[in-house]
C-alpha distance (Angstrom), angle and dihedral (degrees) to the residues before:
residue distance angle dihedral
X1 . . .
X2 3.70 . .
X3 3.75 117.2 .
X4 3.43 118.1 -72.6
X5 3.91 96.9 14.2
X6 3.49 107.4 128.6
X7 4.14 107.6 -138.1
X8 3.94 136.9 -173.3
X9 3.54 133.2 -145.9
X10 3.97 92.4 -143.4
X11 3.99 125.0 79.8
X12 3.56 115.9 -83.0
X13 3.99 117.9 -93.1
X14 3.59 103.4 -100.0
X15 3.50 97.3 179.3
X16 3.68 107.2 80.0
X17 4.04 109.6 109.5
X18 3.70 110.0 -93.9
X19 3.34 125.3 -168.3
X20 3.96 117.8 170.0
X21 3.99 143.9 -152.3
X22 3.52 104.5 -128.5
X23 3.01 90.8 168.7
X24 3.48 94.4 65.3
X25 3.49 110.6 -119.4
X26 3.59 103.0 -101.8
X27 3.59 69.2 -130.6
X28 3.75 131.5 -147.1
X29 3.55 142.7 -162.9
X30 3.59 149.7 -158.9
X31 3.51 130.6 -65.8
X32 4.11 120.0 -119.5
X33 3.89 97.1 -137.5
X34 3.72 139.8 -73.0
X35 4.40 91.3 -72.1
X36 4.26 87.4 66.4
X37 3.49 92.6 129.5
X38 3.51 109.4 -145.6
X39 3.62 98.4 -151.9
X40 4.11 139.2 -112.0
X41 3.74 108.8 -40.2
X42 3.93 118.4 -141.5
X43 3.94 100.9 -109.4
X44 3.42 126.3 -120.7
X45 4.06 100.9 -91.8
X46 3.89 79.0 49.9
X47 3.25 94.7 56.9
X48 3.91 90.9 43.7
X49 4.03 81.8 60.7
X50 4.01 92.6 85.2
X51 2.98 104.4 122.4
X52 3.60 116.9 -156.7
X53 3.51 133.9 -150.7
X54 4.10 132.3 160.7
X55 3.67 106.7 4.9
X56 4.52 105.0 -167.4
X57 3.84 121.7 -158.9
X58 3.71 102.7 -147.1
X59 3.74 84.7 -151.6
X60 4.11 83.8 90.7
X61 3.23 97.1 6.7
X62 4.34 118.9 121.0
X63 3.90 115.4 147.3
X64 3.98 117.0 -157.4
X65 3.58 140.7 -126.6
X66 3.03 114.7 81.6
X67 3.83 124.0 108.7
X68 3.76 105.3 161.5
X69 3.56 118.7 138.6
X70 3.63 119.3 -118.5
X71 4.03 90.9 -133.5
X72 3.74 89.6 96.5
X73 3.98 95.7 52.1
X74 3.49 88.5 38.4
X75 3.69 87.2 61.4
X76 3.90 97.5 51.3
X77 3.90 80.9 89.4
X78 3.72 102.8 155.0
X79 3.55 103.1 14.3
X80 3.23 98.9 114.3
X81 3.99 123.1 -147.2
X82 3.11 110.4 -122.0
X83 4.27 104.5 143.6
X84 3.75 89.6 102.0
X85 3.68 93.5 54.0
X86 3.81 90.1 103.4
X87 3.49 106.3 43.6
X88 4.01 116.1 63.3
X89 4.20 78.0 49.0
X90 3.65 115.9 -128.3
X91 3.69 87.8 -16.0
X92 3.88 87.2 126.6
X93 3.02 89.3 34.2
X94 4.23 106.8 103.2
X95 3.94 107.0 98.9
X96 3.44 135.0 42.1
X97 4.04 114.7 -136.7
X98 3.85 95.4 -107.7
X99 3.79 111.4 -154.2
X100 3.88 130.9 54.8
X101 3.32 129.5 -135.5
X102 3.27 125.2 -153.0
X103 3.99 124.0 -88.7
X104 3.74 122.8 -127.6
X105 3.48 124.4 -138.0
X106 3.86 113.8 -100.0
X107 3.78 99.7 -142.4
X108 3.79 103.8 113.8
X109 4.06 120.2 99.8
X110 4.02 84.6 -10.7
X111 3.95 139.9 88.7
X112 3.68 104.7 -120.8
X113 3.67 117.9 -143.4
X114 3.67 116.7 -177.0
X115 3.41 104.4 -160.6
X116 3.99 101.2 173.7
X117 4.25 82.2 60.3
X118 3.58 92.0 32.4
X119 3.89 107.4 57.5
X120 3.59 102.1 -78.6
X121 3.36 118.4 -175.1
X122 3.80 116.2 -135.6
X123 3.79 112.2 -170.9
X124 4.07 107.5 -151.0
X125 3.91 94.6 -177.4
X126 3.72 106.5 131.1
X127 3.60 126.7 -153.0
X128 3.87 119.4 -114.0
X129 4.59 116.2 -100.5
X130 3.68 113.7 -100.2
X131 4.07 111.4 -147.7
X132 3.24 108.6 -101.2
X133 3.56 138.6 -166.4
X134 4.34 129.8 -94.0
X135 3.66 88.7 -99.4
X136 3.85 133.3 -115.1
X137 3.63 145.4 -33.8
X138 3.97 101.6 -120.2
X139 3.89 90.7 -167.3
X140 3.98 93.1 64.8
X141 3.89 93.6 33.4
X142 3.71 78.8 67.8
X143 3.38 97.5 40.4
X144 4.18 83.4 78.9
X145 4.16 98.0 68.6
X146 3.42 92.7 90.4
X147 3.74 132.4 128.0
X148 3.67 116.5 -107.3
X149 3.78 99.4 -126.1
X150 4.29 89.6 178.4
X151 3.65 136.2 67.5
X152 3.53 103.3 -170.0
X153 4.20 138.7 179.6
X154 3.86 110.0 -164.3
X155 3.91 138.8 133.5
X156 3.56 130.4 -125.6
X157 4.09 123.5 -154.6
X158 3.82 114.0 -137.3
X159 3.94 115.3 175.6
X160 4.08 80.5 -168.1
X161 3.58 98.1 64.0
X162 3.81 112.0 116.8
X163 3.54 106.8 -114.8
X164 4.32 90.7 -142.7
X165 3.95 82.2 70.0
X166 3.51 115.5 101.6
X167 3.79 129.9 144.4
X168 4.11 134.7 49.7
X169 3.34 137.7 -72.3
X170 4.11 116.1 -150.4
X171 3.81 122.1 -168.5
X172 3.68 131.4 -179.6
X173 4.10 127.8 -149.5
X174 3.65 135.2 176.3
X175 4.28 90.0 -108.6
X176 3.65 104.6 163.8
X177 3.98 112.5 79.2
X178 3.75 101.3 158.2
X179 3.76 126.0 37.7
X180 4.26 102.6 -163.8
X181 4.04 98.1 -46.1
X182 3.76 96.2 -23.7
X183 3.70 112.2 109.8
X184 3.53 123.2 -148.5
X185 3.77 109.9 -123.9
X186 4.01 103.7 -169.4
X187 4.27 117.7 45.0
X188 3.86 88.2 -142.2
X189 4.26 91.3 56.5
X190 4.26 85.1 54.6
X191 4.37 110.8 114.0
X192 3.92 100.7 -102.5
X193 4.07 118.9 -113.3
X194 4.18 121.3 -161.0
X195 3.03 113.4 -154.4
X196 4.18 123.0 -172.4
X197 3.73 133.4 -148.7
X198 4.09 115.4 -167.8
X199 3.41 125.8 -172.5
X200 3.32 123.4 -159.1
X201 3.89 105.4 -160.8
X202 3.97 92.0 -115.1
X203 3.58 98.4 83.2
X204 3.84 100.7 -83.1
X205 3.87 133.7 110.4
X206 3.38 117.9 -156.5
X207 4.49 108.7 -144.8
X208 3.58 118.7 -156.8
X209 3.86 126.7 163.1
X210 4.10 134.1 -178.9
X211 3.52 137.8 165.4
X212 4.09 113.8 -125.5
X213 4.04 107.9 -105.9
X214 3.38 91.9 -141.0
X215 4.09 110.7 168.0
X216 4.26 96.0 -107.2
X217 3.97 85.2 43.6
X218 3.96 91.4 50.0
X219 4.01 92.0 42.2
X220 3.45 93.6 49.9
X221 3.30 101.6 42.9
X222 3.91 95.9 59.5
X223 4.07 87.2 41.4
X224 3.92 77.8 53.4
X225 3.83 83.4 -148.2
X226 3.95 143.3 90.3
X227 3.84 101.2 -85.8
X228 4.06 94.6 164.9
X229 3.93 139.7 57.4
X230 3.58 115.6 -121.4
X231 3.95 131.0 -137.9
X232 3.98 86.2 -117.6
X233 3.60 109.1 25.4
X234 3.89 138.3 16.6
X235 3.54 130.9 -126.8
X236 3.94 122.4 -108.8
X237 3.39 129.4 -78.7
X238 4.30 105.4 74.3
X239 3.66 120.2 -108.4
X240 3.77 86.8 -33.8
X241 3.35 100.3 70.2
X242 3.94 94.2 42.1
X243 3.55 113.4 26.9
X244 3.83 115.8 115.5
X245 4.26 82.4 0.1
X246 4.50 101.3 128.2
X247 3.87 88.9 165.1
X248 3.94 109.1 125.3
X249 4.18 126.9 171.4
X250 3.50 120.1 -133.0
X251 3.37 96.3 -109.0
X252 3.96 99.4 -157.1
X253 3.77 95.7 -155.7
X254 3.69 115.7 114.6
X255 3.73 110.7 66.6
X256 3.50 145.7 8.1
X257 3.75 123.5 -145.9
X258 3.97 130.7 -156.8
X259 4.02 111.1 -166.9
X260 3.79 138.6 157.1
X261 4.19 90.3 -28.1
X262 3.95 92.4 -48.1
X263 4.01 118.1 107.6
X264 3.84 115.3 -149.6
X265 3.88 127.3 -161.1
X266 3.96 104.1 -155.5
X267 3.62 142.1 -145.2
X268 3.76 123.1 160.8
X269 4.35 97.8 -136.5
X270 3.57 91.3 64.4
X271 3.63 153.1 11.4
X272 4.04 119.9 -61.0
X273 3.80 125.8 -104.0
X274 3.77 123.4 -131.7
X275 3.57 130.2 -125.1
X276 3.19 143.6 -169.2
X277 3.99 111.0 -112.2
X278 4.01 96.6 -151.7
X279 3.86 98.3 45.2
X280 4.12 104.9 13.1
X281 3.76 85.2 -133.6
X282 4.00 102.6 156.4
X283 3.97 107.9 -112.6
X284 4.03 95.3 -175.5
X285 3.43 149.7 -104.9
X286 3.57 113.4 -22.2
X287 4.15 125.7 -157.1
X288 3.92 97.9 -167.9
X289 3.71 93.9 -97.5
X290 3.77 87.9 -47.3
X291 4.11 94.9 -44.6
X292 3.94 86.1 118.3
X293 3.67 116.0 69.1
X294 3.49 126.4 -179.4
X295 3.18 115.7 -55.0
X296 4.16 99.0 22.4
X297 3.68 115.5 117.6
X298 3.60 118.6 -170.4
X299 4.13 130.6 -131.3
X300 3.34 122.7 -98.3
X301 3.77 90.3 -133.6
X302 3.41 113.3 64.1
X303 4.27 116.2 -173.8
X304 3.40 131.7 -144.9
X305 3.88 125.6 -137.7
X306 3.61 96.7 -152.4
X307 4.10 94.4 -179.5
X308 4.24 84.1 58.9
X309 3.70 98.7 28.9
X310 3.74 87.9 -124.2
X311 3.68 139.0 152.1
X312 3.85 114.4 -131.7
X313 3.60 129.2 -165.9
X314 3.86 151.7 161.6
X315 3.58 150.5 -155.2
X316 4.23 128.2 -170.1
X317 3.67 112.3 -153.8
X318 4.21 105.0 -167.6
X319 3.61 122.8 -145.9
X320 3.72 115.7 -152.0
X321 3.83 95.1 177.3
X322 3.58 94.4 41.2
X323 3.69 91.5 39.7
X324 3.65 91.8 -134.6
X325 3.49 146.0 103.0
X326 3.96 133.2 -127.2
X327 3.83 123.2 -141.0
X328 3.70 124.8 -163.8
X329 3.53 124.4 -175.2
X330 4.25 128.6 -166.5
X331 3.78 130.9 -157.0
X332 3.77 107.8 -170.3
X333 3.92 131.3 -173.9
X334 3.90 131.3 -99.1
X335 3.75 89.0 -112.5
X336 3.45 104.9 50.7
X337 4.13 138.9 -69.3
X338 3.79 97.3 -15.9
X339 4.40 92.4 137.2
X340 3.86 97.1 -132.8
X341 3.88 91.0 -177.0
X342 4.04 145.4 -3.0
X343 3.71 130.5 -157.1
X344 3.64 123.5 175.9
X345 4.21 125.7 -174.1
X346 3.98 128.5 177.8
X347 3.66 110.8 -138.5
X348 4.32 117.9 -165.8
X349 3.63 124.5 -120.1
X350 4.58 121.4 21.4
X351 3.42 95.0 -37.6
X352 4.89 101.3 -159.6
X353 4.04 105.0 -165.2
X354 4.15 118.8 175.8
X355 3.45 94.8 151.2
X356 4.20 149.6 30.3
X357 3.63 138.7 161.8
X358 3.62 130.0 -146.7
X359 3.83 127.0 -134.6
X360 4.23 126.1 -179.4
X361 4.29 91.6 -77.6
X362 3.73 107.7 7.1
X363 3.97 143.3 63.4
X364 3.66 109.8 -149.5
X365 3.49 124.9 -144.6
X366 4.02 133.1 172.6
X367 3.61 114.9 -146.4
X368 3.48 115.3 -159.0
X369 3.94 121.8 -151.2
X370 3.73 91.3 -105.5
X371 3.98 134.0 142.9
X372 3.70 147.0 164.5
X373 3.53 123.2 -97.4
X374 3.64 108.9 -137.1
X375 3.67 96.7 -152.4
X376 3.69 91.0 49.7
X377 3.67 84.1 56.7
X378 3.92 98.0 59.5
X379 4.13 85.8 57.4
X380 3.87 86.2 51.9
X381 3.64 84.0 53.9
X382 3.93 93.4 44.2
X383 3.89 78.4 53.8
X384 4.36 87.4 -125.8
X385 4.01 85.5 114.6
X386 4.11 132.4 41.6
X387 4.03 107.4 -131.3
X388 3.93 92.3 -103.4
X389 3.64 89.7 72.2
X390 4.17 84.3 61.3
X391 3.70 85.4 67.3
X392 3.95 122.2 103.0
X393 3.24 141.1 -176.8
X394 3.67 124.8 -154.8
X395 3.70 110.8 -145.9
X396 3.92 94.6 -169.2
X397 3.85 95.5 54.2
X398 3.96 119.5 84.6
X399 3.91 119.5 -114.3
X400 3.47 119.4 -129.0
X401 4.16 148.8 -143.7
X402 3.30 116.4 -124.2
X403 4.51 107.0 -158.0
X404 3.93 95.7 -171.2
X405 3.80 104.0 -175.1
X406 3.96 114.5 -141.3
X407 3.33 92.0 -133.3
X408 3.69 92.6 76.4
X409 3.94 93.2 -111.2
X410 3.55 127.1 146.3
X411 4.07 107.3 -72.0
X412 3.69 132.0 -128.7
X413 3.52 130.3 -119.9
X414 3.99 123.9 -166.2
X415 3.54 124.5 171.7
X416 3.69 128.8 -129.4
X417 3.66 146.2 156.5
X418 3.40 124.2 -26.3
X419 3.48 112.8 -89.4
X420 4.08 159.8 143.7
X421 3.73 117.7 -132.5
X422 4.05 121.9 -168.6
X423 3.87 99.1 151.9
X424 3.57 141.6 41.5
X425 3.54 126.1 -173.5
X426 3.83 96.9 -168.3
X427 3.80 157.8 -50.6
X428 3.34 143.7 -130.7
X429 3.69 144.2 157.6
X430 3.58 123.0 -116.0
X431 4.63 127.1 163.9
X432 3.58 94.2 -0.3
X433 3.96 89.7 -53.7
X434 3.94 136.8 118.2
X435 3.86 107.3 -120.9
X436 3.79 113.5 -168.3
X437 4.02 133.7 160.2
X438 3.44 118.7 -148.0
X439 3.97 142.4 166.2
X440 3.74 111.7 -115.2
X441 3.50 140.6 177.4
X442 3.72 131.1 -177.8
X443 4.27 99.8 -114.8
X444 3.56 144.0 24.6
X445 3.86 126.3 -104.5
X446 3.50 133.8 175.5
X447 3.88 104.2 164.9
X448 4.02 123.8 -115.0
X449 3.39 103.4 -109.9
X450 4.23 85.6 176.4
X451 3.96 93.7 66.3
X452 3.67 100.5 79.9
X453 3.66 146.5 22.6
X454 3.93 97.0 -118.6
X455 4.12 121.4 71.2
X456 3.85 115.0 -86.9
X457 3.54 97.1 -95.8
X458 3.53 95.6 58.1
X459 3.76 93.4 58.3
X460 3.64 97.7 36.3
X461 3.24 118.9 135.0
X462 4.05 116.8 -160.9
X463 4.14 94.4 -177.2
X464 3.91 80.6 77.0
X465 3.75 98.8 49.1
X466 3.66 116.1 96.9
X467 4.12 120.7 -137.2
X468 3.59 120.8 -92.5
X469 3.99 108.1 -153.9
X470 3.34 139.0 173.6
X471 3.83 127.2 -97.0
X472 3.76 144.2 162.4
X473 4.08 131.2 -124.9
X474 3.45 131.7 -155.5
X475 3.67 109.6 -165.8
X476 3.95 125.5 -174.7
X477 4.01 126.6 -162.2
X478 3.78 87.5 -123.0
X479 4.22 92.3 61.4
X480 3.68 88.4 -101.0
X481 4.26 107.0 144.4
X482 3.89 142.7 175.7
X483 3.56 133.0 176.0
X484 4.15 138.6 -175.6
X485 3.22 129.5 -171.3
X486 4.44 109.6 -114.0
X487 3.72 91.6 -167.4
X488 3.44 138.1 12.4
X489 4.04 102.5 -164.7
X490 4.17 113.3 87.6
X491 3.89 114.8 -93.3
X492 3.56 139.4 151.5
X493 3.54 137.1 -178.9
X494 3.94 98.9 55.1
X495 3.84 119.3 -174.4
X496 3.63 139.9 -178.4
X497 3.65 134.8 -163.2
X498 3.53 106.6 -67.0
X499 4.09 90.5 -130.8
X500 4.06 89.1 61.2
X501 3.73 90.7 54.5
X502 3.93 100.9 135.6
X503 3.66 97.1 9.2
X504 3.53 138.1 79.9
X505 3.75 123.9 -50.4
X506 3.39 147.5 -162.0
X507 3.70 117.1 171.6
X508 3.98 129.1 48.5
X509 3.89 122.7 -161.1
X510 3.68 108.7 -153.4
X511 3.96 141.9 174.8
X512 3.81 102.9 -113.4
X513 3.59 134.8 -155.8
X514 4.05 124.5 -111.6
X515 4.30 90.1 -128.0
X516 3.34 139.1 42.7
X517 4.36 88.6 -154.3
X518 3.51 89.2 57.6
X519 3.70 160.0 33.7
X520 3.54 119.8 -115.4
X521 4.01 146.0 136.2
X522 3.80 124.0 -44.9
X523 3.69 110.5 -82.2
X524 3.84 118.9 155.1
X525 3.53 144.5 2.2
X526 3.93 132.9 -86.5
X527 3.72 118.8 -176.0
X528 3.82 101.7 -152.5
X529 3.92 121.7 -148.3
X530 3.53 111.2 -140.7
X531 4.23 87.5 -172.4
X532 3.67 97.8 40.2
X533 4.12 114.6 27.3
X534 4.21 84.6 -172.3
X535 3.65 88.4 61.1
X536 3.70 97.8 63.9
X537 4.24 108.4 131.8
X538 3.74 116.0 -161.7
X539 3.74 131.2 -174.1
X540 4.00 113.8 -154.7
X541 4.27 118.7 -176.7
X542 3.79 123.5 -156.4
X543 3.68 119.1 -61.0
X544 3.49 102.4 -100.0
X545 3.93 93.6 52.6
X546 4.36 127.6 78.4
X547 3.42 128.6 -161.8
X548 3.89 110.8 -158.8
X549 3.98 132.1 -152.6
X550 3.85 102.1 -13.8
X551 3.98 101.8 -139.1
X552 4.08 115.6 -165.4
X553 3.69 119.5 -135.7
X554 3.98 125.4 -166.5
X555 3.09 125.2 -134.3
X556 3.98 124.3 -91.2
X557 3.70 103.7 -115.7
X558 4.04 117.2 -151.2
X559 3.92 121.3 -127.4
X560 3.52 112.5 -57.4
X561 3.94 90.2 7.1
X562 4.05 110.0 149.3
X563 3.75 117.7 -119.8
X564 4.07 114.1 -88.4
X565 3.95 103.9 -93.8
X566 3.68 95.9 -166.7
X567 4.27 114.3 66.7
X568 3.13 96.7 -136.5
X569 3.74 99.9 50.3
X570 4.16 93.1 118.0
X571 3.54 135.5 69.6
X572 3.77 130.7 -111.4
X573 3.53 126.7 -123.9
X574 3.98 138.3 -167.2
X575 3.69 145.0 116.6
X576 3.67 134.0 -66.3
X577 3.95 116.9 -163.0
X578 4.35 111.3 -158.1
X579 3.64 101.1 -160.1
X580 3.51 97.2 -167.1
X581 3.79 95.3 49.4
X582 4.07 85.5 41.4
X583 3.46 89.0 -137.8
X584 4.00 145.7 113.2
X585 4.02 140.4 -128.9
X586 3.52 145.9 -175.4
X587 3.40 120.8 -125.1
X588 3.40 129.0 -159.1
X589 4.09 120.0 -167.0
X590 3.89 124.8 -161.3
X591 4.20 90.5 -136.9
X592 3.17 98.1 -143.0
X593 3.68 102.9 51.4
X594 4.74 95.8 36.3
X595 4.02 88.2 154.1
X596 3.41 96.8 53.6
X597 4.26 90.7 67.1
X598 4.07 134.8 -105.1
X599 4.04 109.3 -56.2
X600 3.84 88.2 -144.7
X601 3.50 137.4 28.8
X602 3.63 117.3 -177.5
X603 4.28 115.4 -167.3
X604 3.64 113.2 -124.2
X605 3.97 115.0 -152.8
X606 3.46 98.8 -124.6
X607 3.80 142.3 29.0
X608 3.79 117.8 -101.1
X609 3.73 128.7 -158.5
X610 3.82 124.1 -103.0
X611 4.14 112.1 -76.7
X612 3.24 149.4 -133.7
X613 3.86 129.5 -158.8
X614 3.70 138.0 -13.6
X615 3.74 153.2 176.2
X616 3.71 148.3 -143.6
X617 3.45 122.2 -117.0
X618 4.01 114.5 -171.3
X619 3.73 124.3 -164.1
X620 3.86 139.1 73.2
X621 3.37 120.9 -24.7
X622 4.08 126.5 -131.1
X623 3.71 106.5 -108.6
X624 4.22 115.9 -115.8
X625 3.82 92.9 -106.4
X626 4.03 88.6 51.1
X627 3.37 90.7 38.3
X628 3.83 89.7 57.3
X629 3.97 101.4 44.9
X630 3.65 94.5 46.5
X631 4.24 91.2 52.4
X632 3.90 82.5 50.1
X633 3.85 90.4 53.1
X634 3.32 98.6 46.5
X635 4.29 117.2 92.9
X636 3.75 116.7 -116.5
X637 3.94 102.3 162.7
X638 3.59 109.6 88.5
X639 3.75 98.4 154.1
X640 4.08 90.8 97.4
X641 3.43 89.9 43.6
X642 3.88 96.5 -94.7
């Protein structure tokens, strides 16, 4: 155990009340005190300077290309989406699933280790409060579920802009909440958007933003009406409209991914769509270079092995029959697709996966003590429920680690504290022990989008929602564990800097929640000190505003420049919605110094819905005027099949 966490030889007490935030609290924090500066402001000519250029009403608006059949998404059946849990915060997050069903004994194809019989060590050392803030204003949180009606290509002048930031940052969010007169009733069911911010390194941004023309999002948008069921929600109509109807969209909303010159819009029940990074025009479906066959989806949460510069990711495939659930695993290339290495393990029981990290010999996984109930299942048939309401978590059952070597040898399973894990925020290995940090909370919630009228997020209720905090596990081959607790304030969404992915850590950037009493959306931003838990720094805006996933960007080094020797020598960068203002920013952090305020924030010219996940993309950025002709090249009428 690390120093200072106390530990006990005797299994973890499981019986303490549990509910948890799936739905990750779109969490916020605390704010530092009235002196956070909140940076230099672009002035008023500078804001003048956006420069606008092809403004689309989605109204008529369908952009071509894609061809993919919708076999594949079809397919994804039970693979439930659950990448967006985090984002909308706590959105979802309303009900606990009530009943448990019962566990099944992970012995097959695995070592068991059970560490709560076997001398686990459970570390109980809790991580000091961090002020935070009097919470949100719920009226402009909602403000943000709003269809994005533009897809725009502009650039913004900032004189505040540091000059060592060059490259683009892509995010994805569910954007779409009515289809014609439909409503939406679940955030994570909405059509994803990416949107991308470039800077330059001369004091401009450059803005662009596109919904993914994905096949269901095309279909439905000429039918201008709900033609799918979603993994959360149904579409109108009753049971008539839905019963015995398994057809699902690939909703393309979660993630988006930036690899060996491709750029990836991500959603964990079925394969990702390509874009292209200059223009966001959707290309199409895209198998990997033929890694995907039919059937594969791919996570939502790809990892990086920055010691191999390799891409890592996962699918889970369960089994309901079989009572059992498939895990794939891909190692890809620097340059591109090439697979570099494939491990596959079959885990017992209903095996729910959002998340994993990678470390040197080991993927990591957290299963959760969920399972289907089977007579949820014949209302999901009935169409009167969406299959995310089959999902259960069983609050009396242990979770467990999953250690799956990448050498394809057997795996190890140890047991540990109840649990529900959607986020990591890395893994390493350190003294002949696993070390990962992850997001937990003590229950599983997906939000009943069935048990009102309104959407989910008008209904939600975040008294209800358990926290989701950070904490760190040391896990031995031999079923030997510890844990402590890094921070005690709600957060979600933690990141590192992408060249300590796998290796040791220090500092966390997470979404934080606006009060330390309760849960509620993702507001600020905490830097978290794995080595010093008094040293956490947090930034927290007014109530009314929300800053999503915070997403840390290095800095661009020069010819000949040496390599940053502090961690935190970078900036952090992400999106803050002001619902009163009904408009959006990008902020940009210096890491090191998150209290003090963003350095820059550049004025976007239109509001855009809560998000989910993003990526850094370094390199040279397009110039405006190239920008510009190749947005006015690209198609965006789909409606006559263009």
């Amino acid at each position: 155990p690390p120093p200072g966490a106390q530990t006990q030889r005797a299994a973890p007490d499981l019986s303490v009340p549990a509910p948890f935030a799936h739905v990750p609290p779109m969490p916020a924090l605390s704010a530092p005190s009235s002196a956070v500066a909140f940076g230099a402001v672009p002035s008023a000519a500078g804001f003048g300077q956006l420069r606008a250029s092809r403004q689309l009403a989605l109204g008529s608006d369908i952009r071509g290309g894609v061809s993919s059949s919708l076999g594949d998404e079809a397919s994804a059946g039970i693979g439930i989406c659950t990448a967006a849990t985090s984002v909308l915060a706590g959105t979802a997050a309303v009900w606990a699933a009530r009943r448990g069903l019962r566990q099944h004994r992970l012995a097959r194809s695995s070592k068991k280790l059970v560490g709560r019989a076997a001398g686990a060590a459970s570390a109980v050392a809790v991580a000091p409060k961090v002020a935070v803030g009097p919470g949100y204003d719920r009226e402009a949180w909602l403000a943000a579920f709003k269809n994005v009606e533009e897809e725009e290509c502009y650039t913004v002048a900032c004189a505040d802009l540091p000059k060592d930031l060059r490259g683009t940052y892509f995010r994805n969010s569910p954007s779409k909440f009515e289809i014609g007169t439909d409503k939406i009733m679940h955030p994570f069911d909405a059509d994803g958007m990416v949107c991308a911010a470039s800077f330059d390194g001369e004091g401009h941004m450059h803005f662009r933003n596109r919904f993914v023309r994905t096949p269901g999002f095309c279909e439905e948008l000429v039918a201008g009406k709900m033609i799918y069921r979603n993994q959360f929600s149904c579409k109108p109509g009753g049971w008539a409209a839905n019963a015995f109807d398994f057809r699902i969209k690939n909703l393309a909303n979660t993630n988006v991914l930036s690899w060996g010159g491709r750029l990836l819009a991500l959603w964990e029940g079925g394969k990702p769509f390509e874009l292209d990074p200059t223009t966001l025009a959707t290309v199409g479906e895209n198998n990997l270079a033929g890694v995907l066959k039919d059937g594969d989806q791919f996570t939502a949460h790809p990892r990086i092995d920055a010691a191999k510069k390799r891409l890592c990711g996962f699918q889970y495939q369960p089994n309901p029959v079989a009572d059992e659930t498939k895990l794939t695993f891909w190692e890809f290339g620097s340059k591109g697709f090439d697979l570099e290495n494939k491990v596959v393990q079959t885990v017992p029981g209903f095996g729910f996966f959002h998340d994993f990290v990678v470390t040197p010999n080991y993927f990591v996984l957290s299963y959760a003590p969920t399972g289907l109930s089977f007579s949820a299942l014949g209302w999901v048939v009935a169409g009167t429920k969406a299959m995310g309401q089959a999902i259960e978590f069983d609050k009396t059952k242990p979770a467990r680690m999953l250690l799956i070597p990448r050498d394809g040898s057997a795996m190890t399973t140890i047991e540990v504290d109840t649990h529900f894990c959607f986020h990591f925020a890395n893994g390493f290995e350190e003294g002949g022990r696993v070390v990962v940090d992850m997001v937990q909370a003590e229950d599983l919630e997906l939000g009943n989008s069935f048990a009102s009228d309104e959407p989910l997020w008008r209904s939600a209720d975040f008294s209800k929602v358990p926290r989701s905090t950070l904490w760190r596990y040391e896990l031995a081959s031999d079923g030997q564990w510890s844990r402590r607790q890094l921070s005690e304030s709600p957060l979600e969404f933690p990141g590192i800097p992408p060249r300590l992915s796998g290796q040791r850590h220090r500092y966390a950037y997470c979404a934080a929640m606006g009060s330390k009493e309760s849960v509620g959306p993702a507001q600020g931003l905490l830097r978290v000190d794995a080595e010093d838990a008094a040293g956490a720094s947090l930034w927290m805006p007014d109530p009314h505003q929300f800053l999503g996933e915070p997403i840390f960007v290095p800095r661009a080094l020069g010819a000949g420049a040496e390599a940053p020797v502090r961690e935190d020598d970078g900036y952090v960068v992400g999106i803050l919605f002001d619902g009163r203002a009904g408009r959006s920013e990008v902020l940009v952090f210096d890491a090191a110094k998150v209290a003090a305020g963003p350095i820059s924030r550049v004025p976007l010219r239109s509001q855009l819905p809560h998000g989910l996940h993003g990526c850094w993309s370094p390199g040279p950025v397009p110039s405006e005027a190239a920008l510009q002709e190749a947005w006015s090249k690209s198609p965006l009428d789909l409606s006559a099949g263009r």
